[in-house]
gemmi code that builds the backbone of each chain (N, CA, C; Angstrom):
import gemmi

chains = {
    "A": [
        ("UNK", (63.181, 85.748, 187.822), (64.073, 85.417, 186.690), (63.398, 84.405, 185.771)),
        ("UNK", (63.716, 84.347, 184.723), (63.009, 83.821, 183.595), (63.726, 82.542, 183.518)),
        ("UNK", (62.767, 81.395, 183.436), (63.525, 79.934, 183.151), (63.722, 80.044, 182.072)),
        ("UNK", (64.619, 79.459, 181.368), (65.553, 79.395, 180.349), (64.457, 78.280, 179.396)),
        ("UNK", (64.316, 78.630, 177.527), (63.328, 77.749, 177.332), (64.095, 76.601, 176.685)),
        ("UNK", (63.430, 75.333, 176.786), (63.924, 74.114, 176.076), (63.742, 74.340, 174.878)),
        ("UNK", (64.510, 73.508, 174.015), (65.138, 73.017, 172.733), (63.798, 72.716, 172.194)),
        ("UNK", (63.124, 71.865, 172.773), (61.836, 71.620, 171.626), (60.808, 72.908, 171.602)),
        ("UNK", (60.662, 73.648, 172.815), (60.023, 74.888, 172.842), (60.341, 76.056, 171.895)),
        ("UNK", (61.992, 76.094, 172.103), (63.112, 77.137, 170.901), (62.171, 76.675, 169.443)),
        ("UNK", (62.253, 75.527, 169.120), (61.797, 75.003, 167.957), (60.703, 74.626, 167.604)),
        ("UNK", (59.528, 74.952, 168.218), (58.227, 75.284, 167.784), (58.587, 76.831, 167.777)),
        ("UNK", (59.231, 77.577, 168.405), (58.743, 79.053, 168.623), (59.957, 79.081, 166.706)),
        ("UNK", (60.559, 78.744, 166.562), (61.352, 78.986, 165.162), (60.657, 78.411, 164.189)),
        ("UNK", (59.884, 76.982, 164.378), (58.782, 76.905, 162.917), (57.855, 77.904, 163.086)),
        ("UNK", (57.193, 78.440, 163.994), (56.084, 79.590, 164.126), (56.438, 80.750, 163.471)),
        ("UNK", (57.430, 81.255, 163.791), (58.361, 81.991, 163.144), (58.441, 81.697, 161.652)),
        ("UNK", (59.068, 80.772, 160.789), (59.411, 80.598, 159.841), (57.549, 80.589, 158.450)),
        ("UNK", (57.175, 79.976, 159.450), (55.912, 79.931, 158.904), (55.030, 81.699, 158.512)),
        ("UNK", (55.453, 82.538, 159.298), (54.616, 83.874, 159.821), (55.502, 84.052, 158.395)),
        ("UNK", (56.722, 84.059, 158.703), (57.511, 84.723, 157.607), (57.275, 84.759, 156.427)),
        ("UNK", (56.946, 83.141, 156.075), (56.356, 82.492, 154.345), (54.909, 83.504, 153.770)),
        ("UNK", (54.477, 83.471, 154.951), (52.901, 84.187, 154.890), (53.300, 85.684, 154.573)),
        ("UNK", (53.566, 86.437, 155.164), (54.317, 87.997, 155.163), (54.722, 87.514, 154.028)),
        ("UNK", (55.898, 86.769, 153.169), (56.269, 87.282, 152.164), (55.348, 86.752, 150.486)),
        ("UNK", (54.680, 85.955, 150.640), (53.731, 85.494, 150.054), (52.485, 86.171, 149.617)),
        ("UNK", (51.867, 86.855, 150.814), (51.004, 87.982, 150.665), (51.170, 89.614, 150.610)),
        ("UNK", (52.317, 89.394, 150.802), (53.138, 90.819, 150.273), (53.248, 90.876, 148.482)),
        ("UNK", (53.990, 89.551, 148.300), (54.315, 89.751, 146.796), (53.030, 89.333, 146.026)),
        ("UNK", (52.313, 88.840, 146.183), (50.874, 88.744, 145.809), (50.001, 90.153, 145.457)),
        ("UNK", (50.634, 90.778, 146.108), (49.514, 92.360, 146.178), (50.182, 92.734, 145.348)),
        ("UNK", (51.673, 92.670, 145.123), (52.150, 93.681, 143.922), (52.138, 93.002, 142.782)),
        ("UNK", (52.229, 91.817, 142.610), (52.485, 90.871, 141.492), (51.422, 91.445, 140.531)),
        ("UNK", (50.078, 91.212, 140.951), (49.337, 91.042, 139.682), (48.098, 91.262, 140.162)),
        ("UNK", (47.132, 91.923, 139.001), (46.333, 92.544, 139.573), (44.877, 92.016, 140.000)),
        ("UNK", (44.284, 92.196, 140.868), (43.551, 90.528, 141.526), (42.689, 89.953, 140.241)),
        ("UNK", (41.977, 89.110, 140.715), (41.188, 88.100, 139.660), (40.043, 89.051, 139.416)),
        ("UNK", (39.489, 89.944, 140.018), (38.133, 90.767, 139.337), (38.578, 91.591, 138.388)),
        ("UNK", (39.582, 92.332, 138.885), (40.460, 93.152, 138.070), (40.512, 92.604, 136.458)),
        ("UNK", (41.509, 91.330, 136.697), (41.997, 90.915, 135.800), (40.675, 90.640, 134.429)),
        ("UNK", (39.873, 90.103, 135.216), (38.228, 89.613, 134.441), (37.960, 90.962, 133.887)),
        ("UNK", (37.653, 91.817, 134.204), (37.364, 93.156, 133.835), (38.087, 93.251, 132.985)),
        ("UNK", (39.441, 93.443, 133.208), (40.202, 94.193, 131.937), (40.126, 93.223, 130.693)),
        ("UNK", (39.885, 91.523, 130.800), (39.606, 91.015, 129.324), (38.501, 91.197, 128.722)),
        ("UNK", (37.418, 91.320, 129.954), (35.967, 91.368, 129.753), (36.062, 92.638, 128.798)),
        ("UNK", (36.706, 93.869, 128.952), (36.620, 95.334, 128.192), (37.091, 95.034, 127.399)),
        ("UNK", (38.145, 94.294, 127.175), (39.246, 94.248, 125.860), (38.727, 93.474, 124.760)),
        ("UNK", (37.640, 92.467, 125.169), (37.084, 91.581, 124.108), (35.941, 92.314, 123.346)),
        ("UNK", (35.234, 93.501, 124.346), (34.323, 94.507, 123.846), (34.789, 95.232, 122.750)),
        ("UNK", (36.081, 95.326, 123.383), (36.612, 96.658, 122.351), (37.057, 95.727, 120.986)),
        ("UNK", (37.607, 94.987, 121.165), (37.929, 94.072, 119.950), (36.847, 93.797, 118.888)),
        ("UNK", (35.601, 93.382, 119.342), (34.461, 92.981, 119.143), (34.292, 94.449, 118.072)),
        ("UNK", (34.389, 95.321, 118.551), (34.055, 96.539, 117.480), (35.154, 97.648, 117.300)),
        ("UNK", (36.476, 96.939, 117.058), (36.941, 97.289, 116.513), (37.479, 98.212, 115.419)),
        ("UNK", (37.646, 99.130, 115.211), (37.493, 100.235, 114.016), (38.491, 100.243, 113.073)),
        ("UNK", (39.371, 99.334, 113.804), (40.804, 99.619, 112.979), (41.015, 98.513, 112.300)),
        ("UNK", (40.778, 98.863, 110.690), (40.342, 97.365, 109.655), (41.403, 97.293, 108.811)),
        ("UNK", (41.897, 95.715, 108.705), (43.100, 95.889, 107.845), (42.084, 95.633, 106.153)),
        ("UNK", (43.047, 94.989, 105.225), (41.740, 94.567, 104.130), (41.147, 93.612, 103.914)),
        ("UNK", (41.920, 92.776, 104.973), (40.944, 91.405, 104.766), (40.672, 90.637, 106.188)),
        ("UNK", (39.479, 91.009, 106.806), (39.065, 90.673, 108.147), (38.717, 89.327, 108.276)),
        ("UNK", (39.078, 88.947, 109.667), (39.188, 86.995, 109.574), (37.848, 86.833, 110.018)),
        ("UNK", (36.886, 85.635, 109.933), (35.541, 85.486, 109.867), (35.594, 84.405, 110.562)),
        ("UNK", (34.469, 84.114, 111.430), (34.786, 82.879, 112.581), (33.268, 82.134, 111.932)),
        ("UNK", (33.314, 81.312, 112.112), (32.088, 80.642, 111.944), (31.472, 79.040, 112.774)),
        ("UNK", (30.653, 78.971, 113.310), (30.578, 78.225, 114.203), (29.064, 78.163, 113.759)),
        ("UNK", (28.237, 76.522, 113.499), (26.599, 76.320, 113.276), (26.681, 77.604, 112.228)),
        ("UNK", (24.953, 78.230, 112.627), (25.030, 79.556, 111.896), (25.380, 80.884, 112.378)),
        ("UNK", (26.345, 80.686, 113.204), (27.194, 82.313, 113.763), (28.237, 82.344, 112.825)),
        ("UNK", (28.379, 83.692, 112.471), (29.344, 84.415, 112.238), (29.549, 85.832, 112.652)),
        ("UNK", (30.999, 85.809, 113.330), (32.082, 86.736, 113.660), (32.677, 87.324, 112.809)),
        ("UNK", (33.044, 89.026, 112.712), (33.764, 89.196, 112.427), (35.056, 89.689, 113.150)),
        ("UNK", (36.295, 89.219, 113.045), (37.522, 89.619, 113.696), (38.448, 90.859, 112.969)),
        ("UNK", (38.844, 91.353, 113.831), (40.136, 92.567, 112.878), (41.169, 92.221, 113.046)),
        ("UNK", (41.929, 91.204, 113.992), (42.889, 91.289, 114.484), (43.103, 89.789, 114.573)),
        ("UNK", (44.651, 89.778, 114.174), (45.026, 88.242, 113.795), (45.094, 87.697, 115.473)),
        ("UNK", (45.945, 88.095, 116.153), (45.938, 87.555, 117.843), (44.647, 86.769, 118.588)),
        ("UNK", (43.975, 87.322, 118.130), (42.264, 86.872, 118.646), (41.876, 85.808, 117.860)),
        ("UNK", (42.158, 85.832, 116.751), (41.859, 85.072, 115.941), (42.298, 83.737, 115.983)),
        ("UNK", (43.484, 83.989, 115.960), (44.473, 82.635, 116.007), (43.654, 82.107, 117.847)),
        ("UNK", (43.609, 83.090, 118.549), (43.567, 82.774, 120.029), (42.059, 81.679, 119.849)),
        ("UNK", (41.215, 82.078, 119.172), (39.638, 81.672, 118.990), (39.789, 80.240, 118.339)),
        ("UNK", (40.842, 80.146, 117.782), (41.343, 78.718, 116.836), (41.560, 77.707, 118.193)),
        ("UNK", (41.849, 78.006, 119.486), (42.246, 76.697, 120.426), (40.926, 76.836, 121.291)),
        ("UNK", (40.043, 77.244, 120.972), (38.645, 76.793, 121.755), (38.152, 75.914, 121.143)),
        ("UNK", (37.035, 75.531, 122.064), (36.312, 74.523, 121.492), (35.627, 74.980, 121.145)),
        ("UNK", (34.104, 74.484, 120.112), (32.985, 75.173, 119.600), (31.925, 76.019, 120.881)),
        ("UNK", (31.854, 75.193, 121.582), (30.930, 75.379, 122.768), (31.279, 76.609, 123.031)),
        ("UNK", (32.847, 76.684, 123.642), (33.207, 78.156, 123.856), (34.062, 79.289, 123.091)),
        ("UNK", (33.387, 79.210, 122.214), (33.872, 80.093, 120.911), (31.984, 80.874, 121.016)),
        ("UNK", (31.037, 79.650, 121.133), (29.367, 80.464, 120.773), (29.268, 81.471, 121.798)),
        ("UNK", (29.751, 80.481, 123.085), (29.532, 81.731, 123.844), (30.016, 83.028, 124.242)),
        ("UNK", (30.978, 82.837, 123.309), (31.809, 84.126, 123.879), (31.174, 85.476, 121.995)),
        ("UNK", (31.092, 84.367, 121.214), (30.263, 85.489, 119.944), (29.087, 85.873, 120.691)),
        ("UNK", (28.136, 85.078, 121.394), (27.098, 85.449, 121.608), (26.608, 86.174, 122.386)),
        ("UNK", (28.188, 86.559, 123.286), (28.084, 87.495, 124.495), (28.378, 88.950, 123.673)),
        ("UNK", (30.237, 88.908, 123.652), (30.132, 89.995, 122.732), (30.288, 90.707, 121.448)),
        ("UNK", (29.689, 89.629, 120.532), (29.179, 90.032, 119.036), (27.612, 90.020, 119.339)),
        ("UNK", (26.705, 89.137, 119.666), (25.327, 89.451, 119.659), (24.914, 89.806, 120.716)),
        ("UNK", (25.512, 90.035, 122.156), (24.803, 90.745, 123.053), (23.927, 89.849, 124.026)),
        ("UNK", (24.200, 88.236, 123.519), (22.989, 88.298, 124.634), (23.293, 87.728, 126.041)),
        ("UNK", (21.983, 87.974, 126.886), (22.628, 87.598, 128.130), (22.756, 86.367, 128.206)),
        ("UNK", (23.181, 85.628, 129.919), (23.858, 84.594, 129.634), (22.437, 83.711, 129.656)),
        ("UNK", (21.362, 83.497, 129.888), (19.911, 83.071, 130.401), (20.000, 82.448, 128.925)),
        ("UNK", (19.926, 83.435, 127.722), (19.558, 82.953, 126.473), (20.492, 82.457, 125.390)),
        ("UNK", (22.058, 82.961, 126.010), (22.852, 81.769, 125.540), (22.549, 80.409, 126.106)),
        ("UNK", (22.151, 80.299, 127.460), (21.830, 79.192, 128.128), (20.837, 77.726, 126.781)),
        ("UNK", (20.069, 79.302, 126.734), (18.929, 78.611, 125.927), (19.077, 77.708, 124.923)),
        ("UNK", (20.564, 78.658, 123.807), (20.519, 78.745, 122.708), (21.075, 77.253, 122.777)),
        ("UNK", (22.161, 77.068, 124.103), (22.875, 76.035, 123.489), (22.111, 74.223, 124.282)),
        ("UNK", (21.222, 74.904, 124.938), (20.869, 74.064, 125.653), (21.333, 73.334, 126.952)),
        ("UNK", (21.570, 73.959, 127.456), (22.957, 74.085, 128.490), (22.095, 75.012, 129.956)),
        ("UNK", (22.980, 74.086, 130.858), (22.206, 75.771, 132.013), (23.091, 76.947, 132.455)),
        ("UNK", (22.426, 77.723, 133.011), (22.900, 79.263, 133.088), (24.406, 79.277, 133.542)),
        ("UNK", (24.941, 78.169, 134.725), (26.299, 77.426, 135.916), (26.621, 77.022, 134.311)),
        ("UNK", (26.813, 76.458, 133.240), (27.818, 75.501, 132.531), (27.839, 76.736, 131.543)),
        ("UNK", (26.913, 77.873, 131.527), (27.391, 78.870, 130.327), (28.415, 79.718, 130.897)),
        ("UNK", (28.733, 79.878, 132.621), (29.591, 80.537, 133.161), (30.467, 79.912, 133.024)),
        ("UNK", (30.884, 78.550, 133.484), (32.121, 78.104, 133.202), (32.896, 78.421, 131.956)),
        ("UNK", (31.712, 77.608, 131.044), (32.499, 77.728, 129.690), (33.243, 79.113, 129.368)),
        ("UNK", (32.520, 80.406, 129.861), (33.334, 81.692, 129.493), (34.570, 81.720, 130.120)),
        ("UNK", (34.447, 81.579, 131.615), (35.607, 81.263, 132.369), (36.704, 80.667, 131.885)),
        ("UNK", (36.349, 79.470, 131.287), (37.587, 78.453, 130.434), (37.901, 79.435, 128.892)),
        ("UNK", (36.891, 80.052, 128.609), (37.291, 80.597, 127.355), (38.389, 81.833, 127.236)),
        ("UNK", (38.014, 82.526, 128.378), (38.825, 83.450, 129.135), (39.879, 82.926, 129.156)),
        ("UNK", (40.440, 81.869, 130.304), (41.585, 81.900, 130.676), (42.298, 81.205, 129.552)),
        ("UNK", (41.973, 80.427, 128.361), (42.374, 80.180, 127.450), (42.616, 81.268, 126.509)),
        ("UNK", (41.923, 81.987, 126.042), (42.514, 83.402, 125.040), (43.504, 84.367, 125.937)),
        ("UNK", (43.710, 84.459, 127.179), (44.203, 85.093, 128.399), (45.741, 84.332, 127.764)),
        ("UNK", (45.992, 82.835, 128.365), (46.895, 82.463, 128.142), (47.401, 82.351, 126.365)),
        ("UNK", (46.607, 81.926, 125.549), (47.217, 82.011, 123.779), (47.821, 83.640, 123.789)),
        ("UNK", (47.073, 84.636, 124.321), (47.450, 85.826, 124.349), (48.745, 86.196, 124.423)),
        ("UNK", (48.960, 85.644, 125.932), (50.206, 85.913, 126.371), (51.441, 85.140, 125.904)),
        ("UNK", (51.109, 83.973, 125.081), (52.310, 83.134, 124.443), (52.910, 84.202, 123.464)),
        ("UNK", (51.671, 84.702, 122.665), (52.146, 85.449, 121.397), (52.418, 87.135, 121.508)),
        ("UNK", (52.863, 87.091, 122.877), (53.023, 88.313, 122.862), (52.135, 89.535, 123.088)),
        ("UNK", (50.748, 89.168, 123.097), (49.531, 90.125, 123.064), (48.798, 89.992, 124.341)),
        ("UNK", (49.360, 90.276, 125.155), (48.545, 90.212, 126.433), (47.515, 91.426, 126.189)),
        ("UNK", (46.347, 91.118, 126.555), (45.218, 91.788, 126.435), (45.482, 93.004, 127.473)),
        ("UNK", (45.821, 92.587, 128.270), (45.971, 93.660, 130.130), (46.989, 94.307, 129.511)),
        ("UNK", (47.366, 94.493, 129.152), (49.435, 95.209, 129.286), (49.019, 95.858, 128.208)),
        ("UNK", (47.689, 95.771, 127.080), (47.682, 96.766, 126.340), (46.522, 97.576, 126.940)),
        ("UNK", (45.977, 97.254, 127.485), (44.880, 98.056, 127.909), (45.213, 99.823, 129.128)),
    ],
    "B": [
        ("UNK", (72.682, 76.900, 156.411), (72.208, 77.650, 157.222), (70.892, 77.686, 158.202)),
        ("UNK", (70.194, 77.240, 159.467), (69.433, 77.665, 159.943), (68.824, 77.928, 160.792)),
        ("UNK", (67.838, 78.122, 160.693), (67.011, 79.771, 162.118), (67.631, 79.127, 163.186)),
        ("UNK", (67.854, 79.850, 164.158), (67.673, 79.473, 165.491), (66.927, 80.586, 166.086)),
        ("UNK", (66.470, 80.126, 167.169), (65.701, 80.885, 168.100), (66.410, 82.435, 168.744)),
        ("UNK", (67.914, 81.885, 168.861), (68.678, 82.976, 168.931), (68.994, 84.129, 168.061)),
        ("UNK", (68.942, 83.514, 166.936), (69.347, 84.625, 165.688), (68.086, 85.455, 165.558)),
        ("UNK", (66.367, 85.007, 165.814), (65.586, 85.530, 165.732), (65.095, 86.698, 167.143)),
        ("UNK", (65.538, 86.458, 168.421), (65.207, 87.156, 169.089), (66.327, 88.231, 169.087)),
        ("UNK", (67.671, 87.873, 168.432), (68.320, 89.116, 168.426), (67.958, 89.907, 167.115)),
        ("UNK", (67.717, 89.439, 166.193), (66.659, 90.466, 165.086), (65.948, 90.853, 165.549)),
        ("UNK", (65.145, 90.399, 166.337), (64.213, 91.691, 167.102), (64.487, 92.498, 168.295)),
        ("UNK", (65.805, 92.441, 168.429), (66.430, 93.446, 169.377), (67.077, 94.403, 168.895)),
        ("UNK", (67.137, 93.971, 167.132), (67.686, 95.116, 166.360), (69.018, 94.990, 165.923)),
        ("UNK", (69.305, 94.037, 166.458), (71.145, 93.319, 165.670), (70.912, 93.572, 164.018)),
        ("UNK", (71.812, 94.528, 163.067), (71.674, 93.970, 162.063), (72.209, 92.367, 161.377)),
        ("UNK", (73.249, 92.418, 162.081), (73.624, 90.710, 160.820), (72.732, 90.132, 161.194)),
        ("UNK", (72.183, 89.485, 162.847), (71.002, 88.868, 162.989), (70.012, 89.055, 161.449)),
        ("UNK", (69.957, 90.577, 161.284), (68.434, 90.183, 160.568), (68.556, 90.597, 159.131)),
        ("UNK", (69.864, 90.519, 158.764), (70.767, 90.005, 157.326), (70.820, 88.557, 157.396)),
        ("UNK", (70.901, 88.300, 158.237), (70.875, 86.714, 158.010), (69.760, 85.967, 158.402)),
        ("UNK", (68.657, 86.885, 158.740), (67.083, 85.877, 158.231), (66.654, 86.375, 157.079)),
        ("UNK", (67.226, 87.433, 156.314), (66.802, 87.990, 155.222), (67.600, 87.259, 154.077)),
        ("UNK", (68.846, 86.748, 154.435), (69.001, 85.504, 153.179), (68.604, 84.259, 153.211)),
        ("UNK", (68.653, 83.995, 154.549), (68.093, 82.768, 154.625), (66.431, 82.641, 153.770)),
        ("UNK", (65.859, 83.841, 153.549), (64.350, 83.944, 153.380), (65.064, 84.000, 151.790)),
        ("UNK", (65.765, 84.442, 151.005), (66.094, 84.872, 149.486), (65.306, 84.313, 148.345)),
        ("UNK", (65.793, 83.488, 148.447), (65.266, 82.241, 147.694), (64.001, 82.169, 147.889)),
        ("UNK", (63.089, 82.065, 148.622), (61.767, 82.298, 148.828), (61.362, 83.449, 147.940)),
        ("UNK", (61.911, 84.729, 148.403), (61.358, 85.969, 148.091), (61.519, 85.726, 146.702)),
        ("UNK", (62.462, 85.304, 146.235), (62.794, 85.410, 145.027), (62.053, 84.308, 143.854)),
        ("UNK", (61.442, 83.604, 144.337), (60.454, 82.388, 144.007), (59.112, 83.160, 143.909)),
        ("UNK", (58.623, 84.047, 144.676), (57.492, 84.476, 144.904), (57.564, 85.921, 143.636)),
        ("UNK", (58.645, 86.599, 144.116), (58.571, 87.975, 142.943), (58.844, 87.325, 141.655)),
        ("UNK", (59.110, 86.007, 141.053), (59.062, 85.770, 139.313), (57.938, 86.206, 138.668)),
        ("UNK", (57.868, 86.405, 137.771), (57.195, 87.127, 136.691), (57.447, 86.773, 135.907)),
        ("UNK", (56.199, 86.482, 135.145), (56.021, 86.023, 133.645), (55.841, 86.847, 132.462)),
        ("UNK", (56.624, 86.603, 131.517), (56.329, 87.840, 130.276), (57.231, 86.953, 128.948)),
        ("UNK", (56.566, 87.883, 128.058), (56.687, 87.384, 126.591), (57.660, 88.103, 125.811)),
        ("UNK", (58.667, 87.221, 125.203), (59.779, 88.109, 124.700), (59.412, 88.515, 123.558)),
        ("UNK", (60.265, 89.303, 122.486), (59.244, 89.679, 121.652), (59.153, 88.615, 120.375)),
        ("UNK", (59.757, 87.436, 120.651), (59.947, 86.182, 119.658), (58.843, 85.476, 119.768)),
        ("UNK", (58.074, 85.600, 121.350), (56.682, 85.153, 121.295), (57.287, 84.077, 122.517)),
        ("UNK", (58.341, 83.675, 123.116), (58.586, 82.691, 123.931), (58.377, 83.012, 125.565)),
        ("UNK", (57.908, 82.293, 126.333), (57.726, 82.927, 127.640), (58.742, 83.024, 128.460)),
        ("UNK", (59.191, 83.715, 129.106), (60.025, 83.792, 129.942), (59.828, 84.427, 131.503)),
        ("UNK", (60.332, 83.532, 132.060), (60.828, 84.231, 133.501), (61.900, 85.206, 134.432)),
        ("UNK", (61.281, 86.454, 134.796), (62.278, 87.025, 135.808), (62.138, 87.335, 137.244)),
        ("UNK", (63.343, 87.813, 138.081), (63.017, 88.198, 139.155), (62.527, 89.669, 139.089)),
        ("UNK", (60.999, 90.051, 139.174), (60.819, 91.654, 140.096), (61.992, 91.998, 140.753)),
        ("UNK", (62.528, 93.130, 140.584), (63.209, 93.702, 141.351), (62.464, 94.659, 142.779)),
        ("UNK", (61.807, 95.475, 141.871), (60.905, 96.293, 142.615), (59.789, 95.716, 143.630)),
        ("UNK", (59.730, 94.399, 143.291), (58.766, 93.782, 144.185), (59.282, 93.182, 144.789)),
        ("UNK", (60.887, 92.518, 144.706), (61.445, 92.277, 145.476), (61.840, 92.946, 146.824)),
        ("UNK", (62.259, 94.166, 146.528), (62.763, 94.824, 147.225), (61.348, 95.560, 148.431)),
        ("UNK", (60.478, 95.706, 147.669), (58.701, 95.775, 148.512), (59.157, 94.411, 149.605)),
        ("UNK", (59.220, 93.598, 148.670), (58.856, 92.095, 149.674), (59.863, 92.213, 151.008)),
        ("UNK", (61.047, 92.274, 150.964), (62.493, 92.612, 151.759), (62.237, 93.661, 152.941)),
        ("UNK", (61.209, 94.570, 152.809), (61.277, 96.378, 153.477), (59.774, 96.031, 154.201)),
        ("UNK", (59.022, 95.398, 153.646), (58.339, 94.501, 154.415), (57.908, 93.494, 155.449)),
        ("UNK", (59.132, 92.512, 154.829), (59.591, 91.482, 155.705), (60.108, 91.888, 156.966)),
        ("UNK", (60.825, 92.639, 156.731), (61.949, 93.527, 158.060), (60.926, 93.852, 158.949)),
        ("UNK", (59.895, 94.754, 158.911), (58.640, 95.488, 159.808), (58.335, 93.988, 160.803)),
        ("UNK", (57.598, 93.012, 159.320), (57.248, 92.197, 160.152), (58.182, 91.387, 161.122)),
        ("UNK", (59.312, 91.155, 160.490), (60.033, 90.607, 161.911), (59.715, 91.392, 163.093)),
        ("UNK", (60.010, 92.876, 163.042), (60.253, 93.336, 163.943), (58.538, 93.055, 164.994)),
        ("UNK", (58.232, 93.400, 163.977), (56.408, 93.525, 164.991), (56.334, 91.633, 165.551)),
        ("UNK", (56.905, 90.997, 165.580), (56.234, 89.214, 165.565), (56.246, 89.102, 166.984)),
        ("UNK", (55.421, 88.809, 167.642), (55.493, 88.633, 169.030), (55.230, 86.921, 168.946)),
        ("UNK", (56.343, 86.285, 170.034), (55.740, 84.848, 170.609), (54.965, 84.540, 171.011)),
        ("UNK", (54.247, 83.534, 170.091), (52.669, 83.599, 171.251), (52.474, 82.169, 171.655)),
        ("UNK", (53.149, 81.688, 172.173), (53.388, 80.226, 172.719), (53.702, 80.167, 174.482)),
    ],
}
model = gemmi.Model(1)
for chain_id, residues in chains.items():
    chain = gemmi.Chain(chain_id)
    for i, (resn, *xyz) in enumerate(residues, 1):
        res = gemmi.Residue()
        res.name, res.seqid = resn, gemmi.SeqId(i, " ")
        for name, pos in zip(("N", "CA", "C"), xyz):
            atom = gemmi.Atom()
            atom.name, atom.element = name, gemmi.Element(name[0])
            atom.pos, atom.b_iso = gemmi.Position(*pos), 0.0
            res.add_atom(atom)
        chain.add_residue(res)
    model.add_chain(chain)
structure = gemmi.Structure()
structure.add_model(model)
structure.setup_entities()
């Protein structure tokens, strides 16, 4: 016959419990919520491509200018979004995808190393990611 | 409301209120976890509950009760 368990035993075996539970429902709603972080990188990473060359021109296209870069934009959302960066990461993100280059020679350009040209995209990302989504233009949800 | 050791081993014996009543007790959780963020079309952010992911999270939860073995 089974000894009967104590009160403090009941109650580790009910935080163990409660805890399993948080986890199960945490990593459950996680998988459906949203779509993981590579995902997500990808789909702005394409969307800034496609923006970048754009076909669909209204009549008066907004022009970014930063040192001697210039951008051209089609689309007011991006635009306005490119207005809350800083300079640093406004070059790198023209220089990725308006001029193409890799990140070694943005490195170069700005004098900076290869680790602080990743960040900066990273921050530039999740900053046009979020202006995006204030104004309604989530980049993902149109893609 | 909460857990006892009792209410949980009779959810896993298959009592339903038992395991209606770790499934509200959990609500509020689930329902913290399925919010979702989205943009109205005024441009302001707002929050809701997933339904559909709610209800994932709930049909889920249930399995795992059932599968949880004590390992103490």
């Amino acid at each position: 016959m089974c000894t009967p368990l104590s009160d403090s035993r009941k109650a580790r075996i009910v935080a163990m419990f409660d805890s399993y539970c948080k986890t199960v429902i945490v990593n459950r709603a996680r998988n459906h919520l949203k779509p993981s972080r590579q995902e997500r990188h990808e789909l702005l990473v394409a969307s800034l491509e496609i923006y970048a060359e754009a076909d669909e021109k209204p009549e008066e296209p907004y022009e970014l200018r930063y040192r001697n870069l210039t951008a051209t934009l089609w689309r007011k959302p991006l635009y306005d979004a490119f207005q809350t960066l800083k300079e640093t990461e406004a070059i790198v993100l023209i220089l990725k995808f308006w001029e193409r280059y890799p990140d070694a020679e943005i490195a170069e350009y700005l004098h900076v190393t290869i680790r602080t040209v990743r960040n900066l995209k990273k921050r530039a990302y999740e900053k046009i990611r979020k202006e995006l989504l204030k104004r309604g233009e989530s980049l993902e949800v149109k893609l | 409301m909460k857990l006892s050791y009792e209410m949980i081993h009779a959810a896993q014996q298959g009592d339903p209120f038992a395991m209606q009543t770790i499934l509200d007790y959990y609500e509020p959780y689930i329902n913290q976890v399925s919010t979702r963020c989205g943009a109205s079309p005024t441009g302001n952010i707002k929050y809701y509950v997933d339904y559909a992911v709610k209800e994932q999270v709930i049909s889920e939860l249930m399995v795992a009760i059932l599968k949880w073995k004590e390992k103490i």
